[in-house]
Structure formats: structure tokens, C-alpha cells
GUBA-835025 format. One record per residue: residue in one letter; x, y, z of N, C-alpha, C in turn. Coordinates in steps of 0.02 Angstrom, whole numbers, padded with zeros to 5 digits, always signed. Example, Ala and Ser with C-alpha at 12.3 -4.5 7.8 and 13.67 -1.06 7.14 Angstrom:
A+00660-00284+00390+00615-00225+00390+00660-00165+00390;S+00642-00112+00354+00684-00053+00357+00645+00002+00394;
This chain:
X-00423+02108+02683-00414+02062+02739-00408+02101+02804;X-00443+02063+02873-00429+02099+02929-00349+02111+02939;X-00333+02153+02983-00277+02185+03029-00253+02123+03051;X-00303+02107+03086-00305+02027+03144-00282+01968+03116;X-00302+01950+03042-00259+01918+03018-00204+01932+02963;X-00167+01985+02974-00104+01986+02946-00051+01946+02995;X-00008+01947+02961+00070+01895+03006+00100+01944+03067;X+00100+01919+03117+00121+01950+03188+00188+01932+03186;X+00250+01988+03197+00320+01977+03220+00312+01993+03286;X+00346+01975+03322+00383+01982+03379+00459+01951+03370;X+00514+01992+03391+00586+01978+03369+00576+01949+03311;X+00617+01875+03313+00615+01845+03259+00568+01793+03221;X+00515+01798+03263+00446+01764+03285+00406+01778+03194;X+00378+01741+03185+00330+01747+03138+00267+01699+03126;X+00223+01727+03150+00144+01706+03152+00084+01704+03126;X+00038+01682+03102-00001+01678+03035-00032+01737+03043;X-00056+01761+03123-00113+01784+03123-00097+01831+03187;X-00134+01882+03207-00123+01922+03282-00162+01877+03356;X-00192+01828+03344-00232+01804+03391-00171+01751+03432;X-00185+01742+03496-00139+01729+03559-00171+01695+03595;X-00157+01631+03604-00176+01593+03650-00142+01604+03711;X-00170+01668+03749-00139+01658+03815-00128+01602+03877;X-00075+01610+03913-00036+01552+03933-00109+01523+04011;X-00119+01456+03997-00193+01448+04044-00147+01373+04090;X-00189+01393+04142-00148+01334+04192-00227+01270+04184;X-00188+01212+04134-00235+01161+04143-00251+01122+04185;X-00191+01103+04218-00178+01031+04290-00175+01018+04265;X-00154+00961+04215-00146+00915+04154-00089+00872+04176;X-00035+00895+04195+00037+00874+04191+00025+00831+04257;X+00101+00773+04243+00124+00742+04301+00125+00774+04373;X+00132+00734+04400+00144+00766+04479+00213+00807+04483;X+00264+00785+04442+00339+00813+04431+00342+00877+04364;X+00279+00884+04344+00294+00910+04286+00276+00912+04217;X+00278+00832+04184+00307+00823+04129+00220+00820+04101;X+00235+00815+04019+00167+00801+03995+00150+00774+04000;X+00067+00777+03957+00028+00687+03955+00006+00702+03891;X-00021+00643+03882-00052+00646+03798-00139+00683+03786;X-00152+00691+03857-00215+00731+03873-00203+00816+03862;X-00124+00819+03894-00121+00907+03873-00093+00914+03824;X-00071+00874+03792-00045+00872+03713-00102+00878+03640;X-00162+00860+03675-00209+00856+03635-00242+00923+03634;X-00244+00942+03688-00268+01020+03694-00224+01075+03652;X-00180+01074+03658-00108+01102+03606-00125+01097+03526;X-00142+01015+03500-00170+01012+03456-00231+01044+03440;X-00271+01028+03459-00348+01061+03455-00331+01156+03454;X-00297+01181+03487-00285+01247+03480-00243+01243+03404;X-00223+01227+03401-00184+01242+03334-00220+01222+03290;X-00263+01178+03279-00311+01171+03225-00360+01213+03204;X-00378+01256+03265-00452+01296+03287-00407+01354+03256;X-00353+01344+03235-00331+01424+03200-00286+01484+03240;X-00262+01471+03275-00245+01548+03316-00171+01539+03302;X-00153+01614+03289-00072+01622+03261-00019+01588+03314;X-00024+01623+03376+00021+01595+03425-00019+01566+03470;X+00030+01495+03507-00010+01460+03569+00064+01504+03638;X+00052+01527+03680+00099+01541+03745+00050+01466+03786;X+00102+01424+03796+00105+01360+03838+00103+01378+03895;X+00060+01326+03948+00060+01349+04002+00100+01348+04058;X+00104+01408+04109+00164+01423+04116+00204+01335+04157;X+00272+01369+04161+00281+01291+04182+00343+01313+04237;X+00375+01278+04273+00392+01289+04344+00477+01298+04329;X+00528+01310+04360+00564+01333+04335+00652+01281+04375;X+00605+01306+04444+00666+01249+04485+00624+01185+04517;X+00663+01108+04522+00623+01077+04532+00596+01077+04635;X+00627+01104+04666+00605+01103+04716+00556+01168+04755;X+00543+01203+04691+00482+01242+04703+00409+01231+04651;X+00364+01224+04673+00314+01184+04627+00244+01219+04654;X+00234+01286+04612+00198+01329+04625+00120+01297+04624;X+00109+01245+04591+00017+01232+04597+00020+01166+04578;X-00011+01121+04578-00018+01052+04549-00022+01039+04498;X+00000+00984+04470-00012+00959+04404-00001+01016+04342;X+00026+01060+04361+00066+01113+04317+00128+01095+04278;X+00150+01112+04237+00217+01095+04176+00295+01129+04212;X+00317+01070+04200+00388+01104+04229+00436+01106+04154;X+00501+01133+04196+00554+01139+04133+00615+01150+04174;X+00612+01107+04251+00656+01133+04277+00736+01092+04260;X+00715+01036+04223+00788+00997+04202+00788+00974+04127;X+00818+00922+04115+00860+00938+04017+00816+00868+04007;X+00770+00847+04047+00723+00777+04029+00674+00805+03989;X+00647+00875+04002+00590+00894+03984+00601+00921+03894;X+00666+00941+03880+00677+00935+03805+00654+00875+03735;X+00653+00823+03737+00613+00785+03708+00549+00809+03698;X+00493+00793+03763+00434+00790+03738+00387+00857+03748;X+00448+00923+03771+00415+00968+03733+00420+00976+03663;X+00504+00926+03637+00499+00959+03561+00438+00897+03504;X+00429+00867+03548+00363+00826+03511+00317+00869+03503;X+00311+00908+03573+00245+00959+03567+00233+01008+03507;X+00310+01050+03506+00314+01110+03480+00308+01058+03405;X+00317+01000+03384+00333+00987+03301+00249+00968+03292;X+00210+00950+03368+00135+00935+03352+00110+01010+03331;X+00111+01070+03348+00106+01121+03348+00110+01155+03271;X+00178+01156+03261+00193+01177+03203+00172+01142+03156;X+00148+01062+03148+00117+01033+03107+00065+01058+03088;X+00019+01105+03146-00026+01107+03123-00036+01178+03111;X+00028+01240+03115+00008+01301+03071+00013+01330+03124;X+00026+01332+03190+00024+01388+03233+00118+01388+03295;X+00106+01456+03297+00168+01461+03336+00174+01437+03401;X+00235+01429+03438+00213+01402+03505+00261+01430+03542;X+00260+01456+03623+00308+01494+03642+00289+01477+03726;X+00371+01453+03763+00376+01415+03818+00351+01481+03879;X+00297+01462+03901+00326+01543+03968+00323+01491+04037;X+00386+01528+04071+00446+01525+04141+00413+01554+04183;X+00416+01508+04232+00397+01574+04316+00425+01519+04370;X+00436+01550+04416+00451+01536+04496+00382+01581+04509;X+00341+01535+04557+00304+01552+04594+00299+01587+04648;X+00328+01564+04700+00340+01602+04754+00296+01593+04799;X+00280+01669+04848+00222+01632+04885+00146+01633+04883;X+00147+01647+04803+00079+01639+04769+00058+01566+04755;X+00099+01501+04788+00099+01441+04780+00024+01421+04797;X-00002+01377+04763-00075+01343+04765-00061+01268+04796;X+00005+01245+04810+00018+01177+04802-00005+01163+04896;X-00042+01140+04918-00061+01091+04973-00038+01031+04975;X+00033+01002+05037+00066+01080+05041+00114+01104+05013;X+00125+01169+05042+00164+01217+04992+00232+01177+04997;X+00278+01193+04945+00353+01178+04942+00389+01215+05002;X+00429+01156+05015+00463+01157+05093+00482+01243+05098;X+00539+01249+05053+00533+01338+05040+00561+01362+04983;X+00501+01425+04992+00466+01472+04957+00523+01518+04963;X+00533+01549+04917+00586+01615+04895+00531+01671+04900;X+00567+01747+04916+00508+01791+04908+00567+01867+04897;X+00549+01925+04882+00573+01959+04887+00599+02015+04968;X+00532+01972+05017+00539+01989+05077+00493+01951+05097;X+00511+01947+05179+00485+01873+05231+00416+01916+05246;X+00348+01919+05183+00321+01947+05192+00257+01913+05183;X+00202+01913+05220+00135+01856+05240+00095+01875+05158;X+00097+01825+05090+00065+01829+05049-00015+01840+05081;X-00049+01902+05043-00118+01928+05055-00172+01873+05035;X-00163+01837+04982-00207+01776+04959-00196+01709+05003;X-00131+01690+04996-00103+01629+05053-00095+01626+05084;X-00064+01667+05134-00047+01677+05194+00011+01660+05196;X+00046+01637+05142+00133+01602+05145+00179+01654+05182;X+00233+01659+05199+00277+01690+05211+00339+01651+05180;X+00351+01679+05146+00425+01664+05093+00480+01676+05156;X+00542+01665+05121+00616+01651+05149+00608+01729+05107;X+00664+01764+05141+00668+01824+05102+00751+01788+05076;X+00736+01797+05009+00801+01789+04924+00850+01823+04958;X+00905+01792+04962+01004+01818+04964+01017+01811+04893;X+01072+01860+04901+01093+01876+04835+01125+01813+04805;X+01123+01760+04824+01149+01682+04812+01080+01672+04775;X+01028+01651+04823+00944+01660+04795+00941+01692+04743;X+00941+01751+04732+00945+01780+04679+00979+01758+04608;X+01029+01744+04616+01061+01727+04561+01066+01652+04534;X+01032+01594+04593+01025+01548+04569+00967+01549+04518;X+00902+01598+04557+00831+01598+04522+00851+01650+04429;X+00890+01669+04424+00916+01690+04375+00952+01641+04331;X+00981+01595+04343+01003+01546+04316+00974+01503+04299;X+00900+01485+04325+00861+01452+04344+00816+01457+04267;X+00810+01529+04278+00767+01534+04219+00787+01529+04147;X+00879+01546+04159+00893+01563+04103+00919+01498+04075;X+00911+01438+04096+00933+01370+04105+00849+01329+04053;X+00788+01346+04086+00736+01339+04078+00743+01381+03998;X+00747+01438+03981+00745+01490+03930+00798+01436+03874;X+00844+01408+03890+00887+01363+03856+00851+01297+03839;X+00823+01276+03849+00783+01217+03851+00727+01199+03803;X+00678+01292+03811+00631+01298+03778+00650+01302+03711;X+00708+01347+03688+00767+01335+03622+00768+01286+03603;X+00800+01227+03633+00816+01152+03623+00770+01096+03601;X+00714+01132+03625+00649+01107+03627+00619+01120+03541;X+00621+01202+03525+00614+01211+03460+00548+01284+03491;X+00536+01298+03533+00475+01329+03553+00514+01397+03501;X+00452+01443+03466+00479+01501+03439+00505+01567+03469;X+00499+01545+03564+00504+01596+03589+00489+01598+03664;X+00510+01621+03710+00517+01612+03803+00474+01698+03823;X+00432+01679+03856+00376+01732+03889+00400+01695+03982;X+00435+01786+03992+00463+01771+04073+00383+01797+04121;X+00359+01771+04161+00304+01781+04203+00304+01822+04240;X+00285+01914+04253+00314+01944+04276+00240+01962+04299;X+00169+01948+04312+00125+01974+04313+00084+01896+04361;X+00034+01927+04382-00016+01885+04429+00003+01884+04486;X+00047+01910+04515+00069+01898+04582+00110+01838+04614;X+00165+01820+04555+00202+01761+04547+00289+01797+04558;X+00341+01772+04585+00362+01793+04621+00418+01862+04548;X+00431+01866+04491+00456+01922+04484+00392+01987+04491;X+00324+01939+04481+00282+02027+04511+00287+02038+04592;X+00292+01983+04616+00313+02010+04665+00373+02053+04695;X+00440+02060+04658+00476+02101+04661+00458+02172+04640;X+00417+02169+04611+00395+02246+04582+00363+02280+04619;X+00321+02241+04660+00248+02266+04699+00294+02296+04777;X+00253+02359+04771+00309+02356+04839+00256+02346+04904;X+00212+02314+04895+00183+02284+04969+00205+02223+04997;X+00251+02185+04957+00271+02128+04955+00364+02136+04957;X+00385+02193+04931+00443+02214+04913+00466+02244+04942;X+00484+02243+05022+00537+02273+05050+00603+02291+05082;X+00630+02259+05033+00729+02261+05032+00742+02338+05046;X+00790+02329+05053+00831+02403+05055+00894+02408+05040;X+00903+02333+04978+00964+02334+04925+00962+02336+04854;X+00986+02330+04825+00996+02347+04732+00921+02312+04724;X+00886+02269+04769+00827+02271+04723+00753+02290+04769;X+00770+02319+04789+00717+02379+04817+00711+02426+04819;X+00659+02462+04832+00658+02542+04835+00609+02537+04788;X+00663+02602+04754+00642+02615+04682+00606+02566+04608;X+00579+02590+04571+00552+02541+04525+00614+02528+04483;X+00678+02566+04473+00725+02528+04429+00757+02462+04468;X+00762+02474+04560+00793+02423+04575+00730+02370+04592;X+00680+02384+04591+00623+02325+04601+00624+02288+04538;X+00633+02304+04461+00657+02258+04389+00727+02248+04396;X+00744+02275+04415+00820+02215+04429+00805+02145+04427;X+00775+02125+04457+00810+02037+04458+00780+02010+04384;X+00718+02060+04324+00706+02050+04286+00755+02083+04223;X+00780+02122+04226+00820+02136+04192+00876+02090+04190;X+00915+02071+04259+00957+02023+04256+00941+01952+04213;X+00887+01929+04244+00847+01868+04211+00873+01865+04158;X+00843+01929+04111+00834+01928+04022+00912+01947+03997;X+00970+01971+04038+01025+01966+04032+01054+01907+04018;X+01033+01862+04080+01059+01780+04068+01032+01761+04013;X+00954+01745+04015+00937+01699+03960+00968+01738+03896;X+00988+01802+03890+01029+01816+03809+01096+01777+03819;X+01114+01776+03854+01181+01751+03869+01175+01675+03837;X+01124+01628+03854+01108+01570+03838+01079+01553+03767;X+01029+01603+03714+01006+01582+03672+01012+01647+03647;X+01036+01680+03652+01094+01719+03594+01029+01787+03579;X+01059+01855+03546+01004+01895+03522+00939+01877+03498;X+00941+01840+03444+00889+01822+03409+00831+01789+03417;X+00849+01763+03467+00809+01707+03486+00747+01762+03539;X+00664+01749+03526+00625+01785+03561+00591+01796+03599;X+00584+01824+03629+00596+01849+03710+00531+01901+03732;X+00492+01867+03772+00424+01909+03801+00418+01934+03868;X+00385+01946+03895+00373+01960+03966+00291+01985+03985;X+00263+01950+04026+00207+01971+04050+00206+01992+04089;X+00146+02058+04085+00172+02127+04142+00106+02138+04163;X+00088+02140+04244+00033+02168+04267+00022+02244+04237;X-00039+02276+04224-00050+02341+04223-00024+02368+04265;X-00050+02325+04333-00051+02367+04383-00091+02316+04436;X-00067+02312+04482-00086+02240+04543-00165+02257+04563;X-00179+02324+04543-00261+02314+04565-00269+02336+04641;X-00220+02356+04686-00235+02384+04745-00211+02428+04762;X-00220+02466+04823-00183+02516+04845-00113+02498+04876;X-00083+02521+04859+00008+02499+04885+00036+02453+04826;X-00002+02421+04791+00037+02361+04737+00061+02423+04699;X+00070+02363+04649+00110+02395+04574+00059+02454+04546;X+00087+02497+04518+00019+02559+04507+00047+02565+04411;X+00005+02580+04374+00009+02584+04315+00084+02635+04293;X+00103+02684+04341+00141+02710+04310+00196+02702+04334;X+00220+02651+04369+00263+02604+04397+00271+02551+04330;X+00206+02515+04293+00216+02488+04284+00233+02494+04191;X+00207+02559+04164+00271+02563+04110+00312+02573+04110;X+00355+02617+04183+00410+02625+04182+00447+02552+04168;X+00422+02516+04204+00444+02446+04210+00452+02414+04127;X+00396+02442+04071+00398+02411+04024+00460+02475+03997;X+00470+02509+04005+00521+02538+03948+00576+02525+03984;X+00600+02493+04045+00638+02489+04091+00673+02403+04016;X+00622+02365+04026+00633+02324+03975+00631+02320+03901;X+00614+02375+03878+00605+02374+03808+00676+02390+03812;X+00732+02452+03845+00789+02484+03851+00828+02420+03834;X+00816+02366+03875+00850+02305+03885+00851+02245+03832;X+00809+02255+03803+00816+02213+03739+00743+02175+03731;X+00695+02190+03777+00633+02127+03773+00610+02121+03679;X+00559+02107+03672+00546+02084+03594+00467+02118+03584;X+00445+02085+03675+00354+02093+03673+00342+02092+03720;X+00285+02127+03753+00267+02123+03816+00194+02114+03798;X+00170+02085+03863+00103+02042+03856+00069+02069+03909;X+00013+02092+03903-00019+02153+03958-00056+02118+03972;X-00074+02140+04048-00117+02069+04104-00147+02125+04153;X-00159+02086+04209-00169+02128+04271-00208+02075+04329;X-00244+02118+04356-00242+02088+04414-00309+02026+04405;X-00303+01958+04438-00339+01910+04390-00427+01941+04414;X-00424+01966+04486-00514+01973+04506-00531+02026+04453;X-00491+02076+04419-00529+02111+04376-00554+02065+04316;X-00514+02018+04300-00557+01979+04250-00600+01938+04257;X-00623+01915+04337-00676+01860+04354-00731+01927+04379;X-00728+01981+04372-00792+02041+04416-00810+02064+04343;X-00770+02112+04290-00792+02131+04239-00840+02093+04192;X-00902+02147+04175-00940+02102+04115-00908+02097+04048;X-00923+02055+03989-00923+02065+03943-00920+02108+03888;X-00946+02135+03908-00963+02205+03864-00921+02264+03843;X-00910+02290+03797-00881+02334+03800-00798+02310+03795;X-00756+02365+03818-00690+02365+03794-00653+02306+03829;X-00580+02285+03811-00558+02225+03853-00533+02259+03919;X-00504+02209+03975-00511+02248+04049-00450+02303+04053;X-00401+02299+03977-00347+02334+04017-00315+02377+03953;X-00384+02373+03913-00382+02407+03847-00342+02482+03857;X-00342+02543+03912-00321+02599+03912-00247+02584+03914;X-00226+02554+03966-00146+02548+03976-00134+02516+03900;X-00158+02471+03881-00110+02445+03818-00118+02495+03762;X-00164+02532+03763-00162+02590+03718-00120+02642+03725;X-00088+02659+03781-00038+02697+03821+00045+02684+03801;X+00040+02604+03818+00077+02575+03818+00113+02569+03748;X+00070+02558+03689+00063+02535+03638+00121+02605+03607;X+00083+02656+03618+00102+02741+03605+00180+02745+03607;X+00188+02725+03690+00258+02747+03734+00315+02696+03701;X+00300+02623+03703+00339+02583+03676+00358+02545+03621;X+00435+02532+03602+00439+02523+03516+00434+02442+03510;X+00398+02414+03552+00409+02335+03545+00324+02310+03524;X+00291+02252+03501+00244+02257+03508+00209+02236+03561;X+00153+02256+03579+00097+02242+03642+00057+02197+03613;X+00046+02154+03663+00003+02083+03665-00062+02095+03721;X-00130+02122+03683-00170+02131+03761-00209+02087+03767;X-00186+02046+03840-00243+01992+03860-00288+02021+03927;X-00342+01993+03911-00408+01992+03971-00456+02031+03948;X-00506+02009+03931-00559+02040+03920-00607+02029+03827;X-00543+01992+03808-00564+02005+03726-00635+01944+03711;X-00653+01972+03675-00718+01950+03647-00751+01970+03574;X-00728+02034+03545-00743+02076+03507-00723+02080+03446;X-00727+02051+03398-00699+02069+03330-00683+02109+03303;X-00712+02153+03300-00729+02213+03309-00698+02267+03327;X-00710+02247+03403-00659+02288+03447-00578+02273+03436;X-00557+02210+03436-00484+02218+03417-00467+02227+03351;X-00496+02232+03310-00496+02259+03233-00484+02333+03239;X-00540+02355+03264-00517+02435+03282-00435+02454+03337;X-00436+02409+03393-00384+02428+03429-00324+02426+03370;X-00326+02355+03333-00253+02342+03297-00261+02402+03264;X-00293+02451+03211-00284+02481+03165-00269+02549+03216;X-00300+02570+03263-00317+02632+03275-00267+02644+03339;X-00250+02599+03374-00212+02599+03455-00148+02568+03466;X-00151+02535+03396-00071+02483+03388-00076+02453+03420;X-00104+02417+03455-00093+02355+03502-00079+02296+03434;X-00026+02264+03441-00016+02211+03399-00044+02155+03376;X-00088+02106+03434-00104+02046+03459-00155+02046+03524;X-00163+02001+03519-00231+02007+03574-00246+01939+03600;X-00230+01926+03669-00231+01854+03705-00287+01826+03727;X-00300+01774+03699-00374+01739+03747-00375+01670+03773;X-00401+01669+03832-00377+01623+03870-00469+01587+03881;X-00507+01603+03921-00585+01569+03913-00613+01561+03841;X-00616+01627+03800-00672+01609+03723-00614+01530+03697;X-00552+01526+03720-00526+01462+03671-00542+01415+03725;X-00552+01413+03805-00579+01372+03822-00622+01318+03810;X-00682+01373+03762-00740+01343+03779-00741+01343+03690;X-00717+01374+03659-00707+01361+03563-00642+01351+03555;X-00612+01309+03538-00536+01306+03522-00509+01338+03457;X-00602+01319+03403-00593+01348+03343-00624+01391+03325;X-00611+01428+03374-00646+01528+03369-00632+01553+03317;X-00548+01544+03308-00515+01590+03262-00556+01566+03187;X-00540+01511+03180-00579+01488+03102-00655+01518+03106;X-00663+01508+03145-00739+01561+03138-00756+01614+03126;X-00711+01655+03168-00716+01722+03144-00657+01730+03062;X-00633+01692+03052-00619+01692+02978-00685+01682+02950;X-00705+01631+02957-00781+01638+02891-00823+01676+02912;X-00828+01709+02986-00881+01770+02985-00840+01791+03038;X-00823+01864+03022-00810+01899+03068-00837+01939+03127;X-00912+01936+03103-00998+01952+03168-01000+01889+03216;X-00965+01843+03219-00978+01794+03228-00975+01794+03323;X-01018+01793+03347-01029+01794+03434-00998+01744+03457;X-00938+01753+03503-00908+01682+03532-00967+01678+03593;X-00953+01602+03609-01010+01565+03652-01001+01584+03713;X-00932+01592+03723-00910+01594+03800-00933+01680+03848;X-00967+01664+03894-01010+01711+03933-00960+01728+04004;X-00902+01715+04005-00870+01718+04082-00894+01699+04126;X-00927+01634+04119-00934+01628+04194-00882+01599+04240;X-00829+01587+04215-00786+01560+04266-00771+01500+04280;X-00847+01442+04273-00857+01381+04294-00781+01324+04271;X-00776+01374+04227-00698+01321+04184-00667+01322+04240;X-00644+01363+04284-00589+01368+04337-00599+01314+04392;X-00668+01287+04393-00677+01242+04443-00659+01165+04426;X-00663+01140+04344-00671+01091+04331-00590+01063+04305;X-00593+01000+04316-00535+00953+04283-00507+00988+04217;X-00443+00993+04222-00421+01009+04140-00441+01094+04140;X-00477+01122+04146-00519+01188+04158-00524+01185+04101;X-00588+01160+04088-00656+01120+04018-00729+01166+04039;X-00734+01200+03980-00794+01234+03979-00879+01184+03995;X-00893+01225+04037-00969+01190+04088-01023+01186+03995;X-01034+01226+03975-01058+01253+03900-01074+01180+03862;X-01148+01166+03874-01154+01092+03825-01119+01102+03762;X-01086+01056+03730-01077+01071+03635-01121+01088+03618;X-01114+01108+03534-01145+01122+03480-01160+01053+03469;
């Protein structure tokens, strides 16, 4: 049997298979948040199509910041119910499911933006043009509570596990990045005090759902520019958290490397997670770029990367994974073009079979 499908741990996590439905922003949800029976079906359909773990998309954390539209919240104790409908639709059907948390910040998409934006400094976002409130240490520790309140919920809910959003340029990568990051208190400077407010984070939420309970984090490689987060910033950052108790870290990076790169060849951030994989005792989750059977067959056996996230090939096949069970040569359909990002639901352009 492949590598790929043996049972994936993470903490206390246990999963059929290494394949990862990385966490995809549908629009699906209410204007406030909550589900519908349209993004509930998508949940299903992934879990049928076979893949060990689903990471849900991310969902908002406090209710008076509301990073993009029609995105999933979890910022109050209403949303417990009919995520745990979700997570029992889920597990009905054989696959894991795991809540991931973010505060946005001033990477906000929402027109218009929420009255205010938290930031690590009153600094003009490069994509938006936002300028955040620069976070007091009040700020701070509410957005820590915030999450670890949300991290309680996803528990309650039944999810197997909370993935904190630390990557895309959402506001804990923005504490890391120091083009965006310029305090000149316990959480600036340096890269130990730029994971501060993430370390704290994963302090609280233990505080709330106890050791066992499992615990991810998605980590840019590396922001992709000159002055951002730089790769060797950014394992420090991962052993900064492995020290701390994380479970798994989920390797990302910057999103234009995954809308410019072709197909071909290795996934976009294959070296760092091979690096990564080496340096740290937790397992690595590498998303962006995968396509390859092949190729992550070889990474799992040869590079340790644990798991491997895909966010377009399940776009546009939900039931990839069963496919490449009955053939493992098996060519997924999906070509990157992107077009998903434009459409309702983000639904592959790709006539059916």
C-alpha cells in the first residue's frame, strides 16, 4: 500500500489517509457567518471523494471584524450546533475535520472594510491600502481570547482539531512580517517577540481545551518579498512553536506564487517543507502546488513530509482521492487556471465528465 494512504496522526488526531483538504474560502456562508446547506454539501462531497482530513474554511474569530464576505465565523457559542451537524456530516462519511481561526486584519476583502481593523502597526496594507489601528496590549489580549474562545467552540462542536492562521498575510502573519511589524515592545523586533502574540494564542487555547486536544498552525514559508517574512525567520518561527507545544504545522506561502507557478514539477514550497520536515519533531502538512502522485509518494517516503494539502485538484474533483486509490497514474483534471477564484462558491470553470 502507498505511504499516502497509511493513517496520518497529528497529536491526538487520527486520519484514514495523508491527503488534506486545505482550508479554501467558498463565500458560501451568511452575511454574519453561519452555514448554509450549500456549504454543507461541499463538506459532504469532500468526504465522500475520499480525503483523510477536511481543514474547514477559515472562519472569523471576533464578530466585529469580518475579514471577506460570506466567509464562516465562530465568533460566538450560536455557531456550536450547526458546526457539530457538520463535523457528525463529516465523520459519517469517513473523513476528519478540523476548525481553522483567523482575525484578518488589514488583509480585509470586505467592501466596506470593518469599522476597525487591528494591526500590529498603523501601517498602509501593500494589497489594500487599509491602515489598521495599531493593537494595545488590551488589543492584544482580547484577540488572544478571542481565539482561544473560538478554539473552545471548535471542541464543543466535535471538530478533531483547531489550525491557528498564521500565513497569507492575515493579521498573526502579519505580526511576523516585519514590513508590517513595527512595535518596539515584547512583540517586535526580533522574530521571538514577532511569535509572541502566537505563542500566547496557543497558550490560551491549551488553557481552554486542555493538552490533548489538536492543535495546528499555518505558516508562510516566507511572504515572498523583500523585507517580509524570509524563510529563515520563518522556521525559527516553526521551532519557536514546536518548543511550545504545536501538534502540526501546515506549510503555505505567499498566495501569487501559487497563481504564477506551472504545474509541473515539484509543489511550490516543496524545499522548505523538506527542511522543515528534517529540523522539526512535529509533522509537516505541505500545501500549494500538489498534483503528483508520485511526487508526494516519494516526498512522504524520502523527505518526511507527512501530508500534503490541496485546495484547486479538490475544487474541480472532490473525488480525486478515490481515484488515485484505483489508479495511482491517474492525471487530476485540474490545470490551475485560477478561473475557480472568480466564480460563485469558487466552482471549477472545467465542463464535467
Amino acid at each position: 500500500m502507498s505511504r499516502l494512504f497509511e493513517e496520518l496522526t497529528m497529536g491526538a488526531m487520527r486520519a484514514k489517509n495523508r491527503f488534506v483538504r486545505a482550508a479554501t474560502y467558498e463565500g458560501l456562508a451568511t452575511d454574519d457567518g453561519h452555514l448554509t446547506q450549500e456549504l454543507t454539501a461541499i463538506y459532504e462531497e469532500l468526504a465522500e471523494g475520499g480525503v483523510g482530513t477536511i481543514i474547514a474554511g477559515y472562519a472569523y474569530v471576533t464578530a466585529d471584524e469580518h475579514p471577506n464576505p460570506n466567509m464562516m465565523g465562530i465568533y460566538d457559542d450560536s455557531f456550536v450546533p450547526e458546526y457539530r451537524a457538520l463535523v457528525d456530516a463529516v465523520h459519517e462519511r469517513g473523513a476528519s475535520i478540523v476548525s481553522q481561526i483567523v482575525y484578518g486584519g488589514s488583509a480585509s476583502r470586505l467592501d466596506p472594510p470593518s469599522e476597525r481593523i487591528l494591526g500590529p502597526s498603523a501601517i498602509a496594507n501593500p494589497k489594500t491600502g487599509i491602515v489598521p489601528v495599531e493593537a494595545s496590549q488590551h488589543d492584544i489580549e482580547m484577540l488572544i481570547e478571542a481565539f482561544a474562545a473560538a478554539a473552545r467552540r471548535a471542541k464543543e462542536a466535535g471538530f478533531d482539531g483547531v489550525e491557528l492562521h498564521a500565513a497569507h498575510g492575515y493579521l498573526l502573519s502579519q505580526f511576523l512580517s516585519p514590513l508590517l511589524n513595527h512595535r518596539t515592545d515584547e512583540y517586535g523586533g526580533s522574530i521571538e517577540n514577532r511569535a509572541r502574540i502566537i505563542v500566547e494564542a496557543m497558550a490560551a487555547i491549551r488553557d481552554g481545551v486542555g493538552r490533548g486536544y489538536p492543535l495546528m498552525v499555518k505558516l508562510n514559508s516566507s511572504d515572498g518579498v523583500d523585507g517580509g517574512l524570509s524563510e529563515e525567520d520563518s522556521l525559527a518561527v516553526a521551532k519557536i512553536l514546536v518548543a511550545s507545544g504545536i501538534d502540526a504545522i501546515e506549510v503555505s506561502g505567499a498566495w501569487r506564487a501559487c497563481k504564477v507557478r506551472g504545474v509541473a514539477g515539484e509543489p511550490f514550497f516543496a524545499a522548505y517543507a523538506k527542511r522543515l520536515a528534517e529540523e522539526a519533531s512535529v509533522p509537516i502538512v505541505l500545501t500549494g502546488g500538489n498534483r503528483s502522485f508520485a511526487v508526494m509518494e516519494r516526498m512522504a517516503a524520502e523527505d518526511a513530509v507527512a501530508a500534503f494539502g490541496m485546495c484547486r485538484p479538490l475544487i474541480c474533483e472532490p473525488d480525486l482521492v478515490n481515484r488515485w486509490a484505483a489508479d495511482p497514474a491517474y492525471g487530476p483534471r485540474c490545470i490551475s487556471c485560477n478561473k475557480c477564484d472568480a466564480t460563485r462558491g469558487h466552482r471549477c470553470i472545467l465542463p464535467a465528465k
